[in-house]
Residue frames as a rotation matrix with the C-alpha (Angstrom) as fourth column:
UNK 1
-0.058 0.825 -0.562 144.02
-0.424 0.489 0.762 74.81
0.904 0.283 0.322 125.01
UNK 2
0.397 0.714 0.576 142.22
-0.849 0.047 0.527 73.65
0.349 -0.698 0.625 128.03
UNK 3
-0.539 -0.430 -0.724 143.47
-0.450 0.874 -0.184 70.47
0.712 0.227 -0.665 129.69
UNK 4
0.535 0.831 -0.152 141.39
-0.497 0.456 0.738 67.72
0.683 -0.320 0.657 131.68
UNK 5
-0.390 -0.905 0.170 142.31
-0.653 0.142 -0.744 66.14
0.649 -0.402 -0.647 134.73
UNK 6
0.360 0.440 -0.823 141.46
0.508 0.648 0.568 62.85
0.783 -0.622 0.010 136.96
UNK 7
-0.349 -0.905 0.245 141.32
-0.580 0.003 -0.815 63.34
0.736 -0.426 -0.526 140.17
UNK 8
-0.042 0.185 -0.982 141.25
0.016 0.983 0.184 60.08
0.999 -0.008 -0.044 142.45
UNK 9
-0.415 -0.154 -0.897 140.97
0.759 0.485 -0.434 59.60
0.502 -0.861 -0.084 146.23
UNK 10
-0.248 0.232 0.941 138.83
-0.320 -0.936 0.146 62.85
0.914 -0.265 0.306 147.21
UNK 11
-0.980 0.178 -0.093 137.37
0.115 0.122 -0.986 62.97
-0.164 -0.976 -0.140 150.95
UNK 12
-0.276 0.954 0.116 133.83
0.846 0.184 0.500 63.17
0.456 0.236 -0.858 150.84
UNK 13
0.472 0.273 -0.839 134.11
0.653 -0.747 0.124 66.58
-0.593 -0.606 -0.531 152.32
UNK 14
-0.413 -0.881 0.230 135.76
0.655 -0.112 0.747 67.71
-0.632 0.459 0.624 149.34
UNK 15
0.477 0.839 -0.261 133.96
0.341 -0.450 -0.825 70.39
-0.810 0.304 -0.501 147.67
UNK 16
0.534 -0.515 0.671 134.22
0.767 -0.039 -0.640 71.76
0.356 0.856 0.375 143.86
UNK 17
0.975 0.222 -0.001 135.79
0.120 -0.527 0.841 74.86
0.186 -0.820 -0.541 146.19
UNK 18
0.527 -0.650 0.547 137.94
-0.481 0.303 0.823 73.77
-0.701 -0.697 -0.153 147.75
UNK 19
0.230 -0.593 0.772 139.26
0.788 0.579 0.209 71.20
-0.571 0.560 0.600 144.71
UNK 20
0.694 -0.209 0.689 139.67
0.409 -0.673 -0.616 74.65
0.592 0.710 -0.381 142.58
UNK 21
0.863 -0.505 0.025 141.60
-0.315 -0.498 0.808 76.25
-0.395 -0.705 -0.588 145.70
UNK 22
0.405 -0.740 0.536 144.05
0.148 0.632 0.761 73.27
-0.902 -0.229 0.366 146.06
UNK 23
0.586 0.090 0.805 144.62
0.772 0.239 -0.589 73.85
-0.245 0.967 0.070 141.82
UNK 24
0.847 0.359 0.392 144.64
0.506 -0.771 -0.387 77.06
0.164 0.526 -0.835 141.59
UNK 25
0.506 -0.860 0.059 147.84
-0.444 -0.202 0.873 77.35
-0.739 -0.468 -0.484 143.80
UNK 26
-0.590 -0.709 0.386 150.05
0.339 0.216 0.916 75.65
-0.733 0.671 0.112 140.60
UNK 27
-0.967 -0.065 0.247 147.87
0.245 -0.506 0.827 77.65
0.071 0.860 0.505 137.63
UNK 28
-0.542 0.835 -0.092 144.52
-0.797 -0.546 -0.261 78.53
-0.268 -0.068 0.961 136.12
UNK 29
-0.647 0.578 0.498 141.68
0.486 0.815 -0.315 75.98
-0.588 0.038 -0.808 136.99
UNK 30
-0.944 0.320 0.080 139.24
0.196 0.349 0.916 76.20
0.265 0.881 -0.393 134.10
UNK 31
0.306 0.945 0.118 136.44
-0.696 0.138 0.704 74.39
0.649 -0.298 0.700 135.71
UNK 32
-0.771 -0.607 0.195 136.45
-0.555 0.488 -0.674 71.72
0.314 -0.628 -0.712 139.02
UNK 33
0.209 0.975 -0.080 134.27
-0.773 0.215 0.597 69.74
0.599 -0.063 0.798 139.32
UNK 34
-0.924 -0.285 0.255 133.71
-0.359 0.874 -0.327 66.51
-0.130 -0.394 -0.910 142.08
UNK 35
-0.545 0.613 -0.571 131.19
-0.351 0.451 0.820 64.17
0.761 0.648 -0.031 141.00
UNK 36
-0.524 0.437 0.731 128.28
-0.783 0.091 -0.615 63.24
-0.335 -0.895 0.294 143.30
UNK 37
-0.923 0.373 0.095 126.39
0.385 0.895 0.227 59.95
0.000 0.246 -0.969 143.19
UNK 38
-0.391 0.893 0.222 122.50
-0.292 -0.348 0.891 60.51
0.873 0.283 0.397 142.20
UNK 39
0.187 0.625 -0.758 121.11
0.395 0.658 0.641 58.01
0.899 -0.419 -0.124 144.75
UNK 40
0.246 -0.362 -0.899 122.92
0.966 0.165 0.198 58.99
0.076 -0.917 0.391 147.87
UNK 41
0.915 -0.089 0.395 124.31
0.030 -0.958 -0.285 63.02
0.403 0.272 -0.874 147.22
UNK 42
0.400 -0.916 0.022 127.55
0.077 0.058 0.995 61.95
-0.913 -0.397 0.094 148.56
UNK 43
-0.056 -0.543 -0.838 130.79
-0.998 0.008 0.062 62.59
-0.028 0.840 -0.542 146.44
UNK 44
0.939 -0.263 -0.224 131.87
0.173 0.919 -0.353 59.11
0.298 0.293 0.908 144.80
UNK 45
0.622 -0.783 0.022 135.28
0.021 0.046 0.999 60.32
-0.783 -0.621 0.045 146.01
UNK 46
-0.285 -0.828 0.483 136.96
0.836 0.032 0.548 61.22
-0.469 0.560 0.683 142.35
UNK 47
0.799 0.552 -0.238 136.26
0.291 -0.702 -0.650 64.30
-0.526 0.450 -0.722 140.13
UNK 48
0.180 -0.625 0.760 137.83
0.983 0.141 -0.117 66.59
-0.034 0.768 0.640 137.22
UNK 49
0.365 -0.037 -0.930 139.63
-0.028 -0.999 0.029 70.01
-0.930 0.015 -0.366 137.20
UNK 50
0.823 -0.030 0.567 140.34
0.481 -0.495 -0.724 71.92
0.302 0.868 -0.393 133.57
UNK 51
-0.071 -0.743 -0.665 143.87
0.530 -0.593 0.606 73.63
-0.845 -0.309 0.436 133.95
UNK 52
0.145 0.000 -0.989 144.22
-0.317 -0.947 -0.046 76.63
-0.937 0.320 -0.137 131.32
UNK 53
0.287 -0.572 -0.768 147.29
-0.901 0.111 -0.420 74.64
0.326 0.813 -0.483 129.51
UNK 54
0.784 0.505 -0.362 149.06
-0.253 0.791 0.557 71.91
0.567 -0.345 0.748 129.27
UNK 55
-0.059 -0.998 0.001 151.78
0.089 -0.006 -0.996 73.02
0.994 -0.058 0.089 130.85
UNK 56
-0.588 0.161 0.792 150.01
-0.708 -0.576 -0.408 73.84
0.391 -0.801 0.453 133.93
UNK 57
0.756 0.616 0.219 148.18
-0.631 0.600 0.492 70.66
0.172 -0.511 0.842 134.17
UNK 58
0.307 -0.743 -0.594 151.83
0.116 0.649 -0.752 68.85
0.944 0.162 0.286 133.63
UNK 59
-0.464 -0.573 0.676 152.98
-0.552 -0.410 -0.726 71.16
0.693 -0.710 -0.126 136.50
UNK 60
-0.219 0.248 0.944 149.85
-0.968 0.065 -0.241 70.15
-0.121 -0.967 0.226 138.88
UNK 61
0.903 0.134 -0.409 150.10
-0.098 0.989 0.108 66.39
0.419 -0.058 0.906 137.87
UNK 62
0.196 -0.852 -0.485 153.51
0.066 0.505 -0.861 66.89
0.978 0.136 0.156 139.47
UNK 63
-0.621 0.063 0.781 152.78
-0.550 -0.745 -0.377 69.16
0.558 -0.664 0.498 142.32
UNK 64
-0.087 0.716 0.692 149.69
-0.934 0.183 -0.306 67.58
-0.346 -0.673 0.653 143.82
UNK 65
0.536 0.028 -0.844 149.70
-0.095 0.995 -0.028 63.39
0.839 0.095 0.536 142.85
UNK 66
0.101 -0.250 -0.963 150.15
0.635 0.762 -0.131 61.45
0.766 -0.598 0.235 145.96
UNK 67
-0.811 -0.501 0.302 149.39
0.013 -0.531 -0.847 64.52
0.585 -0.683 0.437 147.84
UNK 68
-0.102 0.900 -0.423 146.77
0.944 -0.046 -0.326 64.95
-0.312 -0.433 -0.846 151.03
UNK 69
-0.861 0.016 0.509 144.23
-0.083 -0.991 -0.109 67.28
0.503 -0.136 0.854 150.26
UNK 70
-0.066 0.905 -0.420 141.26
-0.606 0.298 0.737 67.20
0.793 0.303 0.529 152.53
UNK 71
-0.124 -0.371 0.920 143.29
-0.810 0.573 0.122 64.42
-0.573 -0.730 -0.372 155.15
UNK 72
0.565 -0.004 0.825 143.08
0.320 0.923 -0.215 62.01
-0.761 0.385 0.523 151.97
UNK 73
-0.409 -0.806 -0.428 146.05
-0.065 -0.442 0.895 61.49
-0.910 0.393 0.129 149.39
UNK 74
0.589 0.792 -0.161 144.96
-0.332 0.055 -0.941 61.98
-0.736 0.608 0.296 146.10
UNK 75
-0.328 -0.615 0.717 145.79
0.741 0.303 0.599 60.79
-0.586 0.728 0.357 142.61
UNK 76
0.272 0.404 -0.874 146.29
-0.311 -0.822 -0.477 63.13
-0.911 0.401 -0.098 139.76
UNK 77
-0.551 -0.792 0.264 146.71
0.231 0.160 0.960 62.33
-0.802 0.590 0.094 136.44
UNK 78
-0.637 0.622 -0.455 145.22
-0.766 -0.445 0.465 63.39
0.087 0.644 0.760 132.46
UNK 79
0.171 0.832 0.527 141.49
-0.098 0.547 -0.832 62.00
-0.980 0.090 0.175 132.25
UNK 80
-0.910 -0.032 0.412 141.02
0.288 0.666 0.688 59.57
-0.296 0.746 -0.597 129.46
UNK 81
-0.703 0.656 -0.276 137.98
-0.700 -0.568 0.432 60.09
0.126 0.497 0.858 127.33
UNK 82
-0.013 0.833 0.553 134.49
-0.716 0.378 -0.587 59.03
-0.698 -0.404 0.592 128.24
UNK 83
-0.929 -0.159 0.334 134.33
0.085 0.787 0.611 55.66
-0.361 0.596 -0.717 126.63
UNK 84
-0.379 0.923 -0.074 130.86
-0.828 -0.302 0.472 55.44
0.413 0.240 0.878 124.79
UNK 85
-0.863 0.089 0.497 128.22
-0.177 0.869 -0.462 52.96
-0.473 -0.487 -0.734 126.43
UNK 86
-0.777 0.628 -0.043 125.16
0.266 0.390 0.882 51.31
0.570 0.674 -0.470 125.82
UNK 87
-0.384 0.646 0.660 122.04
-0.365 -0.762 0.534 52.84
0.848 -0.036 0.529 126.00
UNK 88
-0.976 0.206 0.068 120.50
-0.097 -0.131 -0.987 52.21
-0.194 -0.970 0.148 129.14
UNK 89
-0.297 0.951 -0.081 116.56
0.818 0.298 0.492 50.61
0.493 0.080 -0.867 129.52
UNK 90
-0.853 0.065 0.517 114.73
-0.305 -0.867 -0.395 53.30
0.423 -0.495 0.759 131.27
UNK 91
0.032 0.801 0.598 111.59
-0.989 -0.059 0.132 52.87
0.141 -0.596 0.791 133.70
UNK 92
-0.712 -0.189 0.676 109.74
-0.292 0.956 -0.040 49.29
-0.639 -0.226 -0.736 134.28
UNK 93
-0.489 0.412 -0.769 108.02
-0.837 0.026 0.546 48.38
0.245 0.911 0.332 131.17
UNK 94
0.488 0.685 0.541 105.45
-0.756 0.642 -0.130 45.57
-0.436 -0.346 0.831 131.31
UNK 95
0.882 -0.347 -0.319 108.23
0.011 0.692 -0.722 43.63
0.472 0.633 0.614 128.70
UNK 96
0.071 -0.798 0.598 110.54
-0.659 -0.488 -0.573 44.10
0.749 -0.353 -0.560 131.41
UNK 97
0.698 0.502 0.512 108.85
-0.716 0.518 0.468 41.95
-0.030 -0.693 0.720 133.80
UNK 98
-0.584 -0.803 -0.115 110.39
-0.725 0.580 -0.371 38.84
0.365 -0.133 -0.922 132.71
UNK 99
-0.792 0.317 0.522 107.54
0.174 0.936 -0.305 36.87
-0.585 -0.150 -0.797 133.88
UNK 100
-0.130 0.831 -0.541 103.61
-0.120 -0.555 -0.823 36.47
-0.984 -0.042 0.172 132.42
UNK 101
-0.160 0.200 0.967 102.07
0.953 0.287 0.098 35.77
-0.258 0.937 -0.237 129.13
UNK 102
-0.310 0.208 0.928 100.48
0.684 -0.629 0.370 38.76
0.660 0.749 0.053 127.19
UNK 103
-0.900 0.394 0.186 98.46
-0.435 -0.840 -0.324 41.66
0.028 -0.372 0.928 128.00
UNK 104
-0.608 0.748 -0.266 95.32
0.362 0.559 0.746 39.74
0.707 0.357 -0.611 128.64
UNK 105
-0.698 0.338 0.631 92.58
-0.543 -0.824 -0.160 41.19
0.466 -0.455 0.759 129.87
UNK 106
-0.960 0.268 -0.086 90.80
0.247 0.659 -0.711 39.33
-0.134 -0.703 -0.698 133.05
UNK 107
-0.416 0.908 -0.051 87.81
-0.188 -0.141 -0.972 41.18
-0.889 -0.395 0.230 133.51
């Protein structure tokens, strides 16, 4: 079965690429992924690789934590499950405002 992995301190030149490369040298990477921020397309500087097993993600949480990959050291350890959150308002709603009486119409 598949294991998840954090990993912490990426360079911002870090590509999903390259983070499979650096993996793939201690087993089989799954999937790699390095998260990018929406607003900006820069990494955020953390992302997750998928090792095969979990013997192979044990191996590269020993192998590669507190190594440089990139010219930055990284952290590795098992990713924790997405916590659930609260939904999220979406657009700017006229009941969003925050100021203003009703919907009254001027004209």
């Amino acid at each position: 079965m598949a294991k998840k992995l954090y990993v912490g301190g990426l360079s911002y030149d870090t590509t999903e690429a390259s983070l499979r490369d650096a993996f793939a040298a201690v087993g089989t990477v799954e999937s790699a992924a390095v998260i990018i921020d929406k607003m900006t397309n820069r990494s955020k500087g953390f992302g997750f690789v998928e090792m095969a097993t979990e013997e192979e993600a044990q191996k590269a949480i020993a192998e590669l934590n507190g190594k440089e990959l990139d010219g930055r050291v990284v952290t590795v350890n098992e990713a924790k499950p997405m916590e659930p959150r609260a939904p999220r308002k979406g657009g700017f709603n006229r009941d969003d405002r925050g100021f203003g009486g009703g919907s009254r119409n001027r004209w």
